[in-house]
C-alpha positions in Angstrom: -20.9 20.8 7.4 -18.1 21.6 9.6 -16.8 19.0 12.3 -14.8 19.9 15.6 -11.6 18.3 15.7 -11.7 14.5 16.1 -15.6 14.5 16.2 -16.7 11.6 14.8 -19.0 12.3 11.2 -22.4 10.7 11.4 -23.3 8.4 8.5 -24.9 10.9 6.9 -22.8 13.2 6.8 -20.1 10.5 5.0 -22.8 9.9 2.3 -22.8 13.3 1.8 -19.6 14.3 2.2 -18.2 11.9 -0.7 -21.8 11.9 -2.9 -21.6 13.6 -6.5 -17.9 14.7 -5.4 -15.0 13.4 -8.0 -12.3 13.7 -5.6 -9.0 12.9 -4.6 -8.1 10.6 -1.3 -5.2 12.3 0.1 -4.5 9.6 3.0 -5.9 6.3 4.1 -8.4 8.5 6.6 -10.1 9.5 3.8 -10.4 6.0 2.2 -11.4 4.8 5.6 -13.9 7.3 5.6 -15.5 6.5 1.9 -15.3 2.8 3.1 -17.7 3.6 6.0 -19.8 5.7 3.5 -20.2 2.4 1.1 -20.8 -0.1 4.0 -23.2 2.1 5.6 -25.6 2.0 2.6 -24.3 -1.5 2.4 -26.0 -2.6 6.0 -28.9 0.0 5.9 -32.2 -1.5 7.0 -33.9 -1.6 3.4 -30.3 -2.8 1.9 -29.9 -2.6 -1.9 -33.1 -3.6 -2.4 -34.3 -0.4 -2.4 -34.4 1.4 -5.4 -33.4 4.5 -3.5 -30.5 3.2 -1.7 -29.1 1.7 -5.0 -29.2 4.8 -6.6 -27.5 6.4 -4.1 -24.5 4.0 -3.4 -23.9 3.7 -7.4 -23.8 7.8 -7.8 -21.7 7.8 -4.7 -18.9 5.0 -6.5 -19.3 6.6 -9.6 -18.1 10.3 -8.2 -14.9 8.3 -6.7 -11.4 7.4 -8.9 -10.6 4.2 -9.9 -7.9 3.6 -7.5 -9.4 5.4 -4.6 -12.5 3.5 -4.8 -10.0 0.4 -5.3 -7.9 1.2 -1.8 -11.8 1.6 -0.3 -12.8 -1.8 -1.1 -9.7 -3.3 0.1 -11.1 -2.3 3.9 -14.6 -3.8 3.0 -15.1 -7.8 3.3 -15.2 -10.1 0.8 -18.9 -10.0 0.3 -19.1 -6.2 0.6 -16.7 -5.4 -2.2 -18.3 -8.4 -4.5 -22.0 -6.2 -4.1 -20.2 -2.9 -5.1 -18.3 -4.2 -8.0 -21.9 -5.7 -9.6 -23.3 -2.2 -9.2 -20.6 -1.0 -11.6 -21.2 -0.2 -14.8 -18.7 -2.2 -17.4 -16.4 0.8 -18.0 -16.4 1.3 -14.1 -15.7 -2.2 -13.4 -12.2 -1.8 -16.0 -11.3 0.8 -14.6 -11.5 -0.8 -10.8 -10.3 -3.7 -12.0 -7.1 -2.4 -13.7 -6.5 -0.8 -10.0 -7.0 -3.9 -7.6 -3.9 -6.9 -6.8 -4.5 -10.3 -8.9 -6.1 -12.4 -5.8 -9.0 -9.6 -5.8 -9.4 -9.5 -9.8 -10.1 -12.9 -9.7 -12.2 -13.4 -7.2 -14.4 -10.5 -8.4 -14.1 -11.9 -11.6 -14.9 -15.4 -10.8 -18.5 -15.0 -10.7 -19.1 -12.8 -13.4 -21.6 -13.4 -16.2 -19.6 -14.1 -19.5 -21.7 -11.3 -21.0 -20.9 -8.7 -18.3 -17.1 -10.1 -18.4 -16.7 -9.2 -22.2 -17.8 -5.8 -21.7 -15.6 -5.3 -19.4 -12.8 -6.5 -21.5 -14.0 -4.3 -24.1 -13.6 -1.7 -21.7 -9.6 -2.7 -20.6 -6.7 -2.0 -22.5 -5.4 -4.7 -24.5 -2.7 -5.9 -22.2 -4.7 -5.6 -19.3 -7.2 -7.4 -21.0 -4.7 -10.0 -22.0 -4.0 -10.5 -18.1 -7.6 -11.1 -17.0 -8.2 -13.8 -20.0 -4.9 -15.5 -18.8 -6.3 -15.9 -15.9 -9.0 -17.8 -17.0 -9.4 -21.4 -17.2 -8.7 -22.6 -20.5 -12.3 -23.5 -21.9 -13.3 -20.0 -21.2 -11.1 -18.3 -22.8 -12.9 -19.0 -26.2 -16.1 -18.8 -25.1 -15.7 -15.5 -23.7 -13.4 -13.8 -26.0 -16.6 -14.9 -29.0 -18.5 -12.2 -27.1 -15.8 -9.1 -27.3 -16.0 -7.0 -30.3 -13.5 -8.2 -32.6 -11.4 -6.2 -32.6 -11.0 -6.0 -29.4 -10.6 -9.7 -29.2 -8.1 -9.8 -31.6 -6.0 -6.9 -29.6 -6.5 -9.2 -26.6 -5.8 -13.1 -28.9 -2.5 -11.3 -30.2 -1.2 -10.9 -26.6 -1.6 -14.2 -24.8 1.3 -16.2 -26.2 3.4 -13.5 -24.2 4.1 -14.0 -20.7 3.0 -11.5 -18.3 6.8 -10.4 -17.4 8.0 -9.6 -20.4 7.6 -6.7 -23.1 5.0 -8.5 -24.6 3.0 -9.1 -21.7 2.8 -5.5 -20.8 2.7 -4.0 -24.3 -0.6 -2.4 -25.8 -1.8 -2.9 -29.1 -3.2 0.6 -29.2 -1.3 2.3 -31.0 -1.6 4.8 -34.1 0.4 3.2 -37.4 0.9 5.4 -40.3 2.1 4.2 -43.8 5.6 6.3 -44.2 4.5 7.3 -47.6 0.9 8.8 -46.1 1.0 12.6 -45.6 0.1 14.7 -43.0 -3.7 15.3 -43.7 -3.8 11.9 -44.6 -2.1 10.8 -40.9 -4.4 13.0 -39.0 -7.1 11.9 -40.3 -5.8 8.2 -39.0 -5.1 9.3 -35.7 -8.5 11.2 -35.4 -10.7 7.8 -36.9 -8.5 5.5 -33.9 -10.4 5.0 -31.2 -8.2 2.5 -29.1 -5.1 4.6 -29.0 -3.4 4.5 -25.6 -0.5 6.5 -26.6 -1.3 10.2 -27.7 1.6 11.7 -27.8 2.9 9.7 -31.1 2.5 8.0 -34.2 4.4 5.2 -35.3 5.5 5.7 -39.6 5.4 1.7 -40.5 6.9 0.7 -44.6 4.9 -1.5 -46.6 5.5 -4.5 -44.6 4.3 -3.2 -41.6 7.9 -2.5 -40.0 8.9 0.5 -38.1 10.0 2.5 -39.8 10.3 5.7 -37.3 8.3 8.0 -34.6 6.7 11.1 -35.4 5.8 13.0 -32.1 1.7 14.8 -32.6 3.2 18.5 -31.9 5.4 18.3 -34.8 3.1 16.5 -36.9 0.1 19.6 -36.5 3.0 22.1 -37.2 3.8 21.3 -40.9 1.8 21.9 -44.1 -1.3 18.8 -44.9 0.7 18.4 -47.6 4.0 17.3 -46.2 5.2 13.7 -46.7 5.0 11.6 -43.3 8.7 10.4 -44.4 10.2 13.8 -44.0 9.3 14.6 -40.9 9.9 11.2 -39.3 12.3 10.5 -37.0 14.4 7.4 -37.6 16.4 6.7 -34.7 14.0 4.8 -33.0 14.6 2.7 -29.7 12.6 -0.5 -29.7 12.8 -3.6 -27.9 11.6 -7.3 -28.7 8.7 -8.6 -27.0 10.9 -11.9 -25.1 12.3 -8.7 -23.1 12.3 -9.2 -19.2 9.8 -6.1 -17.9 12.6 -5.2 -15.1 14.9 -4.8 -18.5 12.7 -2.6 -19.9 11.8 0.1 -17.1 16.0 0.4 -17.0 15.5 1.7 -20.5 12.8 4.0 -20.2 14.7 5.3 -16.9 18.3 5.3 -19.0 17.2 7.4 -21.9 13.7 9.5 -20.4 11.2 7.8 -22.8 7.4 8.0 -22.3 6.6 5.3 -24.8 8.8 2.5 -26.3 8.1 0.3 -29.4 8.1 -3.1 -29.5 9.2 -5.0 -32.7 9.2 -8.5 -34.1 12.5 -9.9 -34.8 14.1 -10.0 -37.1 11.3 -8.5 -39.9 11.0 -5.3 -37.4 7.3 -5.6 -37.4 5.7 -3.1 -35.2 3.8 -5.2 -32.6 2.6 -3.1 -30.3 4.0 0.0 -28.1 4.9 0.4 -23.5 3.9 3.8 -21.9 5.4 5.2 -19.2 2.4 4.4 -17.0 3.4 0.3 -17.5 6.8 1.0 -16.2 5.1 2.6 -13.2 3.7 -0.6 -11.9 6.5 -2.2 -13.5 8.8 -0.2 -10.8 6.2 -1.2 -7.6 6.2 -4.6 -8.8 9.7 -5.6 -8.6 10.5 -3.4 -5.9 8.3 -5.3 -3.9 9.4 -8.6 -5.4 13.2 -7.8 -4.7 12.6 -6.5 -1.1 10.0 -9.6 -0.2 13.0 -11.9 -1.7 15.4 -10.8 0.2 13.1 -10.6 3.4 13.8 -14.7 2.7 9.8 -14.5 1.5 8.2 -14.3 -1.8 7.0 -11.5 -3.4 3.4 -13.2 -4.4 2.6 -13.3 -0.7 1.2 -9.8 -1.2 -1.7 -11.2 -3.2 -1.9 -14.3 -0.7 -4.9 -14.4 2.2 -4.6 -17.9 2.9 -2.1 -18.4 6.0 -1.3 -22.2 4.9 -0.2 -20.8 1.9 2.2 -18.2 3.3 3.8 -20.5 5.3 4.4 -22.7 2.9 6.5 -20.3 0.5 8.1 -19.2 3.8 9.0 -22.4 5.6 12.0 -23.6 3.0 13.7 -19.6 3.5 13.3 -20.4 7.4 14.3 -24.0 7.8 17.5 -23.1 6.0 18.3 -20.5 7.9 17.2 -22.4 10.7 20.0 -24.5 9.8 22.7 -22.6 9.1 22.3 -20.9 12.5 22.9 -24.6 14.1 26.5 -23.4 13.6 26.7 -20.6 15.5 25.2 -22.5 18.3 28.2 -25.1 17.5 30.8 -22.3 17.6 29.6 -20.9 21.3 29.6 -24.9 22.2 33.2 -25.0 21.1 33.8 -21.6 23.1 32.2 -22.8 26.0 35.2 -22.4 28.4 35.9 -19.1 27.1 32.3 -17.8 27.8 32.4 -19.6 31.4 35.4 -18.1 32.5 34.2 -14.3 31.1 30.6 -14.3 31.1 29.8 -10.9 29.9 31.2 -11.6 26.8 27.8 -13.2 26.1 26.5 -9.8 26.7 28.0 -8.4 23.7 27.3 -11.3 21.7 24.3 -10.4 20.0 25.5 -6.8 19.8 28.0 -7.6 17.3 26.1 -9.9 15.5 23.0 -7.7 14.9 25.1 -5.0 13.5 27.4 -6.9 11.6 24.2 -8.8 10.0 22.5 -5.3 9.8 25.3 -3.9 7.3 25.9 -7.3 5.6 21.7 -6.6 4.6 22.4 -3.3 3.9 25.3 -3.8 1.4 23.2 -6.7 -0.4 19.7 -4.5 -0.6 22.3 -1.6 -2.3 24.2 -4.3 -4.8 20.6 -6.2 -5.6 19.1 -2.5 -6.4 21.9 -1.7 -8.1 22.1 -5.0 -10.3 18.1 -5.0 -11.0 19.0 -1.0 -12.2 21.6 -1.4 -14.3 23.6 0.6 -11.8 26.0 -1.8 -11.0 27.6 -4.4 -13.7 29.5 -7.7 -12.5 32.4 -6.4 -14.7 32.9 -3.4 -12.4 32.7 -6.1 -9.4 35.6 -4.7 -7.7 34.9 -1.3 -8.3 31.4 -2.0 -6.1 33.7 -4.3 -3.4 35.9 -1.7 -3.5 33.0 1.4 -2.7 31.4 -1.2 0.0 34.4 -1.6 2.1 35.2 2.2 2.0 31.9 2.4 3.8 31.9 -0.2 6.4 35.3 1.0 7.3 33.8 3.8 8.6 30.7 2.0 10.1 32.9 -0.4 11.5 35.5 1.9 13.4 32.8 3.9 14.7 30.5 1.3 16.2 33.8 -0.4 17.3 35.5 2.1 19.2 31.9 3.1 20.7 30.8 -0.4 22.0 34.8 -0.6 23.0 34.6 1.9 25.1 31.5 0.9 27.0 33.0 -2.6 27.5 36.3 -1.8 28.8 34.1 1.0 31.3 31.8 -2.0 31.7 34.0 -4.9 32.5 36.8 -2.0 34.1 39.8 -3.7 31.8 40.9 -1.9 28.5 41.7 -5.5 27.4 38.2 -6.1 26.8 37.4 -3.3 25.6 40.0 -4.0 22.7 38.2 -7.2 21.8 35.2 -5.8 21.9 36.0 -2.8 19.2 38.2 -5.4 16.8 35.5 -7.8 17.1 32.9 -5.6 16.2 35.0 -3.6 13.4 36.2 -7.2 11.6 32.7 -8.5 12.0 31.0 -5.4 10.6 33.8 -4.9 7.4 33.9 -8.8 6.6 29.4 -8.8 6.4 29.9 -5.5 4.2 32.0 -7.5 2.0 30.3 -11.0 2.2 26.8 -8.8 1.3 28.4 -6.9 -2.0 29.9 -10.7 -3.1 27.3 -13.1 -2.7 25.0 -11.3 -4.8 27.1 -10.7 -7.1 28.0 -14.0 -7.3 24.8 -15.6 -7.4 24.0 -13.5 -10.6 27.0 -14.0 -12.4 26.0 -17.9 -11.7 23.2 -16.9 -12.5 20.6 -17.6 -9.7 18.4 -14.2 -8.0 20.6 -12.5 -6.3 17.6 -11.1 -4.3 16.5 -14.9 -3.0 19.8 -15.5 -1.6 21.1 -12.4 -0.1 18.8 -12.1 2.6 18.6 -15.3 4.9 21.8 -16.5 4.0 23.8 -13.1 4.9 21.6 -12.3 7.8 22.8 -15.8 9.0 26.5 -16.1 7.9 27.0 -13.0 9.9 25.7 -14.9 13.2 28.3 -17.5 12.5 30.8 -15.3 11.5 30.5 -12.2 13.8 30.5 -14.8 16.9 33.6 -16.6 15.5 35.7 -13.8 15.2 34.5 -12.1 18.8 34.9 -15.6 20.7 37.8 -16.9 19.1 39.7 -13.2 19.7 37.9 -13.4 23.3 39.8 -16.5 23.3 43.8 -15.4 22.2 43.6 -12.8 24.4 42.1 -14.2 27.5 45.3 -14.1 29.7 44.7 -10.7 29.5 41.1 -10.5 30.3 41.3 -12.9 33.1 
């Protein structure tokens, strides 16, 4: 069926369109469109209750991807995406569920039989499985966790003393562990008879105590004779990590040295616990991106997962009172200026000009040292080497929006006087935020407080205080002159 530009498709056509068809959403207008498709069977006149209509919404959300049918049932309501999910199979509802934020998991789990919840967790892989049981209340962990397979529940029991930011918490037990001495019949015949495996692309040789003892990648393993020892052909300089490791730590070192899996180990035995693929960094990466940018928006980064609006203003109110406060002072600096702003009002004109931009590049310089310290890019010990590279910068910045805004004043007010207080004003205001928004977070993690919770508010409003102070109080030394 072929549809004239911005025609509207019938619901028919949407069943239709998305029905038996495994495909990929390639922008929101297509999840907005397979959101219509599922609500329409939703709300039809006979509703699920007929048999018909059943069949047909589950065979269209079983020809749909786990995360696009996860960004569709984000647009549904609460009650809409509830009735979908309970028409997914168990291995359908792990894969949705390994897609969706933490505030939907748990609501769509909250409800769940205990039966249907341990198939599900059968269904996960071990760390996310490990998540969805932490989020249970305590008395039913047990109970549920009785009704996995065993060893499944084990995989799952092994990772709960690990919180969920740290190797541990985002390791998977599904890996392949051959003994060193095995040989190479004897290791393919392991990794063929392992059924949770997430990572395929190696094996992990272990010694008699279980240790690590090296990696043996699966091409080079099918290239030699059954008969060769796994020791020969393993490779022992292994990177690993220990499970207390912050995540953020460890996507730096899959980034630092290209890995697509990293071992995790027991200290100090070396014991292999369990093994990080490349598609955990991924949401690793989103996660504290968001988390760094939201902190130094002055928010918190588990407002993304928030619906109540109580709640959000709570985590938001202490980040806005304080700067609340600390902008008191720039009030108390035009108060002591008053004359100086009576006698020359369009200096007022300019004042939030220069403070604006001045805050602007103070931000800018903290989002690029906050990245840079949460990368690995930028050490403390090199501190003056990234003060250094900052300044270089807002020199630039600084003379160019200086003698710019300069230039209109002095053509605005029709004295080049002012325009010379203008330009200094705005180039000291707009060098000394560049170099107040490389320090403070610097600062606050060699103290070591986030740098990301107090770059934002507090830089956006030291800038205020400090960009007016300089432009007034010049304003004011030179005012024979302006008069």
């Amino acid at each position: 069926m072929t549809l004239e530009p911005g025609a509207p498709e019938q619901p028919e056509a949407l069943r239709t369109r998305f029905l038996n068809r495994r495909m990929v959403m390639s922008d929101r207008e297509e999840v907005e469109k397979l959101a219509a498709a599922i609500r329409e069977l939703l709300t039809a006149p006979a509703g699920l209750g007929d048999q018909s209509s059943r069949e047909e919404l589950q065979n269209l959300l079983r020809g749909q991807y786990p995360a696009d049918l996860a960004d569709a049932m984000r647009l549904l309501s609460d009650t809409e995406d509830e009735e979908v999910f309970k028409l997914l199979d168990a291995a359908e509802a792990a894969e949705v569920i390994d897609e969706v934020d933490a505030a939907t998991e748990a609501r769509l789990l909250r409800d769940t039989p205990p039966d249907r919840l341990a198939r599900i967790l059968e269904n996960l892989p071990s760390d996310e499985g490990a998540d969805v049981v932490g989020g249970l209340d305590p008395p039913a962990v047990d109970a549920v966790l009785q009704l996995v397979e065993p060893g499944a529940a084990a995989r799952i029991r092994a990772l709960l003393p690990y919180p969920g930011d740290t190797a541990g918490g985002i390791m998977s037990t599904g890996f392949v562990a051959v003994p060193e001495s095995a040989t190479q019949a004897q290791a393919l015949d392991l990794f063929r008879a392992s059924t949770t495996a997430d990572d395929l692309f190696f094996l992990y040789a272990v010694d008699d105590s279980g240790a690590l003892a090296g990696t043996l990648d699966l091409r080079r393993l099918v290239t030699v004779n059954p008969e060769t020892p796994i020791r020969d052909i393993t490779r022992r300089d292994v990177i690993s990590i220990n499970p207390e490791m912050d995540q953020e730590q460890v996507a730096n070192i899959f980034a630092r040295y290209d890995l697509t899996a990293l071992p995790v180990v027991e200290a100090p035995s070396g014991k292999l616990l369990g093994v990080i693929t490349a598609d955990d960094v991924i949401d690793v990466l989103q996660e504290e991106s968001a988390e760094d940018l939201m902190a130094i928006a002055g928010s918190d980064a588990e407002e993304l997962e928030k619906r109540t609006p109580a709640r959000v203003a709570i985590l938001r109110l202490p980040w806005i009172m304080t700067t609340m406060f600390v902008e008191l002072f720039a009030g108390l600096v035009i108060h002591i200026f008053h004359t100086t702003l009576t006698r020359i009002i369009l200096l007022a004109s300019f004042m939030p000009i220069i403070s604006a931009i001045s805050g602007n590049t103070g931000l800018q310089s903290a989002t690029i040292i906050v990245r840079g310290l949460s990368t690995g890019d930028i050490q403390i010990a090199n501190w003056r080497h990234a003060v250094k590279r900052q300044l270089g910068t807002t020199l630039i910045l600084g003379a160019a929006c200086g003698l710019t805004l300069g230039a209109i004043g002095a053509f605005w007010y029709h004295k080049w006087s002012f325009g010379v207080v203008v330009a200094v004003g705005m180039f000291a205001a707009v060098n000394i935020a560049g170099v107040v928004g490389t320090i403070v977070p610097l600062t606050s993690k060699r103290l070591g407080f986030d740098p990301a919770l107090t770059a934002g508010p507090f830089e956006t409003a030291f800038q205020d205080v400090v960009g007016i102070s300089i432009f007034l109080g010049l304003a004011t030394m030179m005012l024979r002159w302006l008069q």
